[in-house]
N, C-alpha and C positions, 0 to 999 in steps of 0.2 A: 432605460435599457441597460445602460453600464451597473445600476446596483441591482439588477435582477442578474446580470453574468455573474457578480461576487458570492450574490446571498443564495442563487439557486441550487449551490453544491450546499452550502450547510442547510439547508433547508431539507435535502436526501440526505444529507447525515444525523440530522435529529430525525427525520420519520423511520430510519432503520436501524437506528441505535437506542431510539426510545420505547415504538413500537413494532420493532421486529419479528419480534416472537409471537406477536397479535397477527402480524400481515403476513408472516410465510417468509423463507427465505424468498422464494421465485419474484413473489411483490413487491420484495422488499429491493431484489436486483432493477426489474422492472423499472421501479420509482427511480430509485438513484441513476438509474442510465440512463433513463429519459431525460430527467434531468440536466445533467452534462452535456447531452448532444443538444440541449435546447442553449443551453450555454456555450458552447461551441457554436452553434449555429450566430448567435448575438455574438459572439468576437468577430467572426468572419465578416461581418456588415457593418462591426468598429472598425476594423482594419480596413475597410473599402473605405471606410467615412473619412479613417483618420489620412488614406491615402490622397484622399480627394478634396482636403484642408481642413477638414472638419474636427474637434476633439474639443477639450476643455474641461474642467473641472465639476463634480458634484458636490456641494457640501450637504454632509447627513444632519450632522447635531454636534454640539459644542460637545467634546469629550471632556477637557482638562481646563477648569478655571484656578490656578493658584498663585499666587501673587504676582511677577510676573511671567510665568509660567501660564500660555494660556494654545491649545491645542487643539484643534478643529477635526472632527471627522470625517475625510473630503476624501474625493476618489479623483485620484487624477486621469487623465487619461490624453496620451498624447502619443506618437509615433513609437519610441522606446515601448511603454506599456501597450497599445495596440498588438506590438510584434511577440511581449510577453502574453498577451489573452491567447490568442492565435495557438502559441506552443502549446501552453498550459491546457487550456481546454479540449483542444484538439486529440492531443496527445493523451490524456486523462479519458475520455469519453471511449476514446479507442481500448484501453486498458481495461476502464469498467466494461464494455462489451466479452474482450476477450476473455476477462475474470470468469463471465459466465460458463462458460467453456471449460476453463482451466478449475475453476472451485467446486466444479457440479455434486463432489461427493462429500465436500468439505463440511460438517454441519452447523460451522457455523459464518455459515455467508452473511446473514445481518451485520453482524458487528464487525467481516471484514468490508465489507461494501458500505458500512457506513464511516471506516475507516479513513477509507481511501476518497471517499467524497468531503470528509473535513481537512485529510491532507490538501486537496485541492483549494476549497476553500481557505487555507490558510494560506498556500501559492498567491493565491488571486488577492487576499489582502496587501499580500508584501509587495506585488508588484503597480496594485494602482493607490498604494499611499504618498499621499501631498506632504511628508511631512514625517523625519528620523524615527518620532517616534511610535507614530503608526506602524511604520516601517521594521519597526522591534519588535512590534506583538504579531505581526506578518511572520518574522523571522523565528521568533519561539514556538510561533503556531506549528510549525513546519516542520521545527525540532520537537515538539510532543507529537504530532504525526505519527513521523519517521519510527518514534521508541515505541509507538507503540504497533505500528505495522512489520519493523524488524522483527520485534517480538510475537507477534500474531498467535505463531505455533508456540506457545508458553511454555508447554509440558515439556520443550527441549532446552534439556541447560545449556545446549548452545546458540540457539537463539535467543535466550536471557541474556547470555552473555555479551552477543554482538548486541543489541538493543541496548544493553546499559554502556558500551565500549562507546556508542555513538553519540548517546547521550552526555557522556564523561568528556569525550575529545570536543563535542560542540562547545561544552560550557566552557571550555577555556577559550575558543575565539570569540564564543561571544562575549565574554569578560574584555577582551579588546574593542567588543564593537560599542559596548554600553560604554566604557573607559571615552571611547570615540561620540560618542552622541552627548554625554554628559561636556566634552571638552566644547562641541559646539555651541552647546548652550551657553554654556562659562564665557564664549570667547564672541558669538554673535547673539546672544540673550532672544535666541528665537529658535526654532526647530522648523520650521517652513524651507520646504527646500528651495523655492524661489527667492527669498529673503535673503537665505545663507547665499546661493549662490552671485547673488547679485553685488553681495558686499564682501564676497571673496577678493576681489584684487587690492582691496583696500588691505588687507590683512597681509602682502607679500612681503616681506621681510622682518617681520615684527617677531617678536618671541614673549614667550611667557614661561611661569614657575610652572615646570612639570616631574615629577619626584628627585624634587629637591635642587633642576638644573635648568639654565635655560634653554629653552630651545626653540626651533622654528615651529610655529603656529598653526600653522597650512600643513607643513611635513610631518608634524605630531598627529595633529586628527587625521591626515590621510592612513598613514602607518599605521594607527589602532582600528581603522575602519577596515585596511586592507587584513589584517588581523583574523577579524571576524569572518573575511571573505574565504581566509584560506582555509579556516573550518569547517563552514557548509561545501565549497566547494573542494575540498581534501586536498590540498597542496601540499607540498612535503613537510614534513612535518608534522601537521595536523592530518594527515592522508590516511592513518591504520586503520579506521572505522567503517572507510569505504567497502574493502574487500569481504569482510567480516558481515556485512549487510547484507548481503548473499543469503542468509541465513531465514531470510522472511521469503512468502511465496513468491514465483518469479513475477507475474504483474506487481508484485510493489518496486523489485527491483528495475523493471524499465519506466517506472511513473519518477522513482529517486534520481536515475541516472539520466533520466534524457531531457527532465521537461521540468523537474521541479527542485527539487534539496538543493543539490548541487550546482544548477545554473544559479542561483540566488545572490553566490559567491560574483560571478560576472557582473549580474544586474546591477550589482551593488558598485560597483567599481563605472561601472558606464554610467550610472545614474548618478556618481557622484564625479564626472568627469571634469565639471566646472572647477572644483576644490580640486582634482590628481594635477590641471593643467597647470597649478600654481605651486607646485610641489612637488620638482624633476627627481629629487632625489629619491622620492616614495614610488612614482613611477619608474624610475630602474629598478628596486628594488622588488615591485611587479613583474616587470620583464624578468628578471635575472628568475624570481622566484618560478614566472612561471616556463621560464625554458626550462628551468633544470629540474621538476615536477614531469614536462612532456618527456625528458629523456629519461629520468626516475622509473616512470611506470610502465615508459615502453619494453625496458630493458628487465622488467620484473614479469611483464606477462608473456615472453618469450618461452617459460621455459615453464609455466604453468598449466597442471592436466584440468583443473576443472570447467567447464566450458562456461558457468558463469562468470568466473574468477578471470578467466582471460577474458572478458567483453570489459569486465566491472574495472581492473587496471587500464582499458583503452578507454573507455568514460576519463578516468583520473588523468592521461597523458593529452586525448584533447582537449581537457578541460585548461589545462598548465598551455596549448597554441591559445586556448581563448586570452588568457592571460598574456599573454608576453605579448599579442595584438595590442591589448588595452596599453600593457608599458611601452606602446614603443608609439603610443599616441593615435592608434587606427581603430579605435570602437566603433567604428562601423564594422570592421573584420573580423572582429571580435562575438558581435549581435549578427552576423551573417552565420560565423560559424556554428554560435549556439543554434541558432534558425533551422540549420541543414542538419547539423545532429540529434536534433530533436529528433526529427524522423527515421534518419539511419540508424542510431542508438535503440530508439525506442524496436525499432524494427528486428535488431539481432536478437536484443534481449525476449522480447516475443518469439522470434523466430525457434530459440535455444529453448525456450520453454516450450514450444510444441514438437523438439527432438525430445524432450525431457518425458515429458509427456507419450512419446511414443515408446521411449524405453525404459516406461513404467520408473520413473524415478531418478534414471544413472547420469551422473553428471560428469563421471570420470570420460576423458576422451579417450583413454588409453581403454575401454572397453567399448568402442563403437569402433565404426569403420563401414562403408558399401552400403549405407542409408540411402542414397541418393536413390537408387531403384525402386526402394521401398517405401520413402514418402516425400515424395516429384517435386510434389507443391511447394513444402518445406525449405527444400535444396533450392529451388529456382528463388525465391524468397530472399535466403541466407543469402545467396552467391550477389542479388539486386542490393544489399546490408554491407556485404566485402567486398565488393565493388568503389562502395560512396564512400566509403571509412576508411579507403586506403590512397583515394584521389586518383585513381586510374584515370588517366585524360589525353588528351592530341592539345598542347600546350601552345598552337597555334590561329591565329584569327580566324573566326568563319561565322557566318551568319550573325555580323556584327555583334559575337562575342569574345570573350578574348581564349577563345577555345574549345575543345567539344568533349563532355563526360557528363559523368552523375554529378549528385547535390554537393558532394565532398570537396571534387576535383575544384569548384569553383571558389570556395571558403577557403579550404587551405590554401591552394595557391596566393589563393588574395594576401594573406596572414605574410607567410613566408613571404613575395612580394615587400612587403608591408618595413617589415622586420631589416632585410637588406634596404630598402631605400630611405631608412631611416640614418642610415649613416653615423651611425653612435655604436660605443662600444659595446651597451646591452644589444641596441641591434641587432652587429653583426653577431654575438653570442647567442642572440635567439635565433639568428637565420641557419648557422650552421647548427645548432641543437636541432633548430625542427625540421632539417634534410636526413640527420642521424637518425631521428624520428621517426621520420616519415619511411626509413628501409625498414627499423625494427615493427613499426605497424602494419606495413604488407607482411613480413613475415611471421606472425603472430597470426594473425588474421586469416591465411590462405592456408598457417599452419590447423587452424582451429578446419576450416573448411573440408582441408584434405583425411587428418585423421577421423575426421567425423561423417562424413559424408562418402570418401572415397575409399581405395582399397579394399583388401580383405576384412572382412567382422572378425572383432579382439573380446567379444563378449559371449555372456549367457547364450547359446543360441535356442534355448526357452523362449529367451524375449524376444530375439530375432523372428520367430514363429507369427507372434503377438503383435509387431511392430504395425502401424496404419495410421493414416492419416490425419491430424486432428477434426474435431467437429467445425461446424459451420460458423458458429459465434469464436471459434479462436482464428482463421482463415480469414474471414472479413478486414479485421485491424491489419493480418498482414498485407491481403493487395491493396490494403489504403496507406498504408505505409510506405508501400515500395513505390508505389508512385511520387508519393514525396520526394522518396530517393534517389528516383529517376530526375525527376523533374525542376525541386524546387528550389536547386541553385541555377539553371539555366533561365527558370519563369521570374525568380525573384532578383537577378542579377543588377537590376538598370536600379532598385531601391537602396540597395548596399555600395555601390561600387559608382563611380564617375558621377557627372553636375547632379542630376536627379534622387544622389545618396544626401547633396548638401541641403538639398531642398526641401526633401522628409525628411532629415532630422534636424533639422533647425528648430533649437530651441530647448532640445529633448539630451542632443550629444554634443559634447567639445568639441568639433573637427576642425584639425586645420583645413588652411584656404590649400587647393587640389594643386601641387606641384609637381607637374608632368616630368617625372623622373624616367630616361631611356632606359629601359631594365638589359641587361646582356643578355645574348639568346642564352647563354650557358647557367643563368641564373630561372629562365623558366625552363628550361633542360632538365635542372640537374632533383626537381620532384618525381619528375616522372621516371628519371634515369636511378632513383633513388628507389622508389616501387616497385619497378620493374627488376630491381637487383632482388629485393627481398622477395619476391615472388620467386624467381628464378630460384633461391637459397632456398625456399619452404619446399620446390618441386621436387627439387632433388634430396633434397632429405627423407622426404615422404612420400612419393612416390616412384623414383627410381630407384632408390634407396633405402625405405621403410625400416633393414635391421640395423641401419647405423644409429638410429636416436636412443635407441633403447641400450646398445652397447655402451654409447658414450655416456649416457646418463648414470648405467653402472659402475663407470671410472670413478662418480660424485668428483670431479676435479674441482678445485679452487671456484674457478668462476662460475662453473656452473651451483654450486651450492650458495655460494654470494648472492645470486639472480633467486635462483629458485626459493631461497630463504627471505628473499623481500630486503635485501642488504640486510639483514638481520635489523629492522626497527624496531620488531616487537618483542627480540629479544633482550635490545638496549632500554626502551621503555622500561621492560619490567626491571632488571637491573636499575635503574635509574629512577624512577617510579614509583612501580610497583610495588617492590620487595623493600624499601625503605618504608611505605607508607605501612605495609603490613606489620613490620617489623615498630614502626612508631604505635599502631593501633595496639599488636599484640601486649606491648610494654602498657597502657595504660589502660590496657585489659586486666591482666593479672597484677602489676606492680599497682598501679595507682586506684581499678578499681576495687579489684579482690583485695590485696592487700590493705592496703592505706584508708580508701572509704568502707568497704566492708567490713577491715579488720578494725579499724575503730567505731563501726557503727553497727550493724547487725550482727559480727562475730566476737564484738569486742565490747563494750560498756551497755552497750542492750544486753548485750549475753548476761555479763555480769548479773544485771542487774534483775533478769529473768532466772538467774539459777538462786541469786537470795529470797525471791518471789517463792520459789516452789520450795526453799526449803522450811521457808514462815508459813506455807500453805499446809507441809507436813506434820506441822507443830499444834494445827486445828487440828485435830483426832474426834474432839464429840466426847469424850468418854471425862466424865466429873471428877474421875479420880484422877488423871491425867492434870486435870486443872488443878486438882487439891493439893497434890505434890509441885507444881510448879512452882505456887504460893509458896507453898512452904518451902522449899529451895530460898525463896525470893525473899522471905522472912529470914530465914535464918543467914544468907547472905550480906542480908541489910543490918543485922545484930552483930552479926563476927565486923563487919566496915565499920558500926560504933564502938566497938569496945576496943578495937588496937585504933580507930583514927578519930574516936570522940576526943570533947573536951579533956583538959590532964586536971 
């Protein structure tokens, strides 16, 4: 069962990428969907199995025998990966559905349906490999995916561009993550993650040569692993690729942001939690990195009109709560919250594409407005998505939970929790980051709601004419999703959270032993007092207020063009970057190649020696008398050279 869940999405992606054009798009959707939900269906009864003790490893076939380099191709499969099939297929299956819906006039649905089913399939590698470097060709797989489903729509040079930006910002984390598997090797002569992990404490304070200095062991390969992490999952830094990924249809962007690319970056930090727990300094520098990512992107997609662009920045800031969970040593809250945003994420992102969808294309929010009348379903959907994503909740005990809300309210809390009761200085910087957070994400979020859904219409009122419901295959994924959203922090709480979290992941996660820390009421307070502000801030801007945003936004003040401009990263990139590297290309362009190779080689001593060519070519004429006088030139030349330089 486990390598019929991996191999059954590539198995749709060679029948529709090979023979597509044979079997019809329709067939070709058909196949590959089926597919998934049969593979979804087989996660969901791993996840019962693994929940009920059951899991363990597949080995397929010896991949790598080299001398002592020797690599198995095994499927692991344990609690951690169970809860990754669950997302992955789930969430995937949902999106192929939807796709149908959403592609219908596209003509070339084969090759994106067979796309997205080897994206999948490349997810599903990364997360049930035994072993770093399975775990790499999982993680490349994901990265040729993504380049080429950003890029999908080719003929736009700006989805060329985001596709190649993703592919460019990948390769440098992952230069860290291979930096990082290669040290493992070097330092425990095995790539088996139970191997490494087991002979990790053995490794605690030892150091080795690493360009040119010494250093800690454990803190070096966590640091180049976590590297690779902040790439797939866009941390600051490596983050500009995220946004720009927008650029491919909207089903790839909630397969990227909710369930696959970008969780990779987590997986990889929680699966590697045995080597972060021996290496405090790599884990602060986790936490630190990913608090200040959640407050990076929240503070970027506040002031942002495109309605993908704000969801795509709130993927990136709760991606930086997943993170600063992992650094503060709570991977359970970490694989909780990826868990819940799978489905909220994936939810808005479909959600946005079936307003997209209604208004024939527009993605500006500054051109919608009083949707809500016009397509019900939609609106009730979105509001079930900004709801979970903002942790609206009653932060008090009841039905032996530690509170009552959607899927969001229970993950973040948990995280922040987390964060504070860790009693350390990235701690408390990630608890206070992800309260600041947690206002600018209602606010963002309720802002996207209200301009979009609410008020007066700010557009075409052509399209407003036009505007209607999505079809039945885009619908479906949303009330499966929302239910998620509803539900599957409150149904999955007792797996993540107290004795029953240490008992499923054992084995799978680090966790410390459960130290009942008394939280201040003011500390589970101050989430919802945090929401509850920024909601209040989005009301009144936009709906009691609707002409102050657009006035203030004509000031462009200071801060508001710092946010709205993405702190200028991609400005300094190219500065930094970009315009050096062209400027380097350009020079060995015309200096080194035109000039110096060419002007010595095809413009120079070839030339030469093709211009003496043509003029000895010109000197054959054909004509006898031509030759008779040459001679005779040649004779009498040779006569005059004897008589002034013969013998005296």
């Amino acid at each position: 069962m486990y390598t019929a869940i991996v191999f059954f999405p590539l198995l749709g992606a060679i029948i529709a990428g090979l023979f597509g054009r044979v079997l019809g798009a329709r067939l070709s959707e058909i196949v590959t969907t089926a597919l998934l939900f049969a593979s979804a269906a087989m996660s969901i009864l791993t996840f019962v199995n693994v929940v009920e003790g059951s899991g363990g490893t597949v080995r397929l076939f010896e991949w790598i025998a080299s001398g002592d380099l020797h690599v198995d191709w095994t499927l692991r499969v344990d609690s951690l990966t169970a809860v990754m099939l669950v997302v992955v297929t789930c969430v995937s299956s949902l999106v192929h559905l939807y796709s149908v819906g959403y592609m219908h006039e596209d003509p070339s649905r084969p090759r994106f349906f067979a796309y997205l089913s080897l994206f999948t399939f490349a997810m599903l590698m990364l997360v049930t490999a035994d072993n770093f470097l399975q775990m790499f060709f999982g993680w490349e797989g994901v990265g040729l995916a993504s380049y080429l489903l950003i890029g999908f729509w080719y003929h736009k040079p700006s989805a060329n561009a985001a596709a190649m930006k993703a592919f460019i910002v990948n390769r440098v984390g992952d230069f860290g993550f291979a930096l990082g598997v290669f040290a493992v090797f070097y330092v425990f002569g095995t790539l088996d993650f139970t191997a490494v992990f087991t002979a990790a404490p053995d490794m605690v304070g030892k150091n080795f040569v690493f360009a040119g200095q010494q250093v800690d062991i454990l803190t070096t390969i966590c640091i180049l692993l976590f590297i690779g992490a902040m790439g797939k999952s866009a941390q600051l830094g490596l983050h500009t690729w995220l946004p720009d990924a927008m650029e491919g249809p909207t089903p790839v962007s909630a397969l990227i942001h909710a369930a696959t690319m970008v969780t990779a970056g987590v997986f990889l930090v929680c699966r590697c939690s045995p080597l972060f727990e021996h290496a405090p300094i790599a884990l602060d520098m986790v936490a630190i990195v990913g608090a200040t990512t959640a407050f990076f992107a929240a503070s970027v997609g506040l002031f942002q009109n495109d309605i993908k662009r704000v969801i795509a920045y709130s993927t990136c800031s709760q991606l930086g709560y997943m993170f600063f969970a992992a650094g503060v040593g709570a991977y359970n809250a970490a694989m909780f919250h990826l868990f819940t945003h799978a489905f909220f994420k994936a939810l808005l992102f479909l959600g946005a594409g079936s307003v997209i969808h209604a208004m024939h294309h527009e993605q500006d929010m500054r051109h919608m407005g009083g949707l809500a009348k016009h397509i019900p379903a939609t609106w009730s959907m979105m509001l079930i998505g900004t709801i979970a994503i903002t942790g609206l909740g009653i932060p008090f005990e009841m039905f032996g939970l530690p509170g009552l809300g959607f899927a969001g309210f229970y993950s973040k809390d948990f995280i922040i929790e987390s964060a504070f009761a860790a009693g350390t200085g990235p701690g408390t910087y990630a608890f206070i980051i992800g309260i600041v957070a947690a206002c600018m994400t209602s606010f963002y979020s309720w802002r996207l709601m209200f301009m979009t859904f609410h008020g007066r219409f700010k557009g075409d009122h052509h399209h407003l004419e036009h505007v209607h419901e999505s079809p039945l295959p885009m619908m479906i994924p949303l009330v499966v999703l929302s239910l998620g959203a509803l539900f599957a922090g409150a149904a999955f709480f007792a797996l993540f959270v107290g004795e029953g979290a240490h008992e499923f992941w054992r084995g799978a996660l680090a966790l410390h032993e459960e130290a009942h820390h008394e939280i201040p009421l003011w500390v589970l307070l101050a989430p919802l007092v945090a929401t509850l502000l920024g909601l209040y801030i989005a009301y009144y801007y936009y709906i009691r207020h609707p002409e102050l945003p657009p006035r203030m936004a004509a000031k462009r003040g200071m801060l508001y063009l710092f946010l709205y401009n993405k702190w200028y990263f991609d400005e300094l990139y190219d500065f930094l970057f970009v315009q050096p590297a062209k400027c380097i290309g350009r020079i060995l362009w015309k200096t080194g190649d035109g000039k110096i190779i060419d002007g010595l080689g095809p413009d120079g001593i070839s030339a030469r020696v093709l211009d003496a060519t043509r003029g000895a070519v010109r000197l054959q004429s054909g004509y006898v008398y031509h030759y008779a006088f040459a001679m005779l030139m040649g004779a009498a030349a040779l006569i005059t050279w004897f008589l002034f330089n013969g013998p005296r």
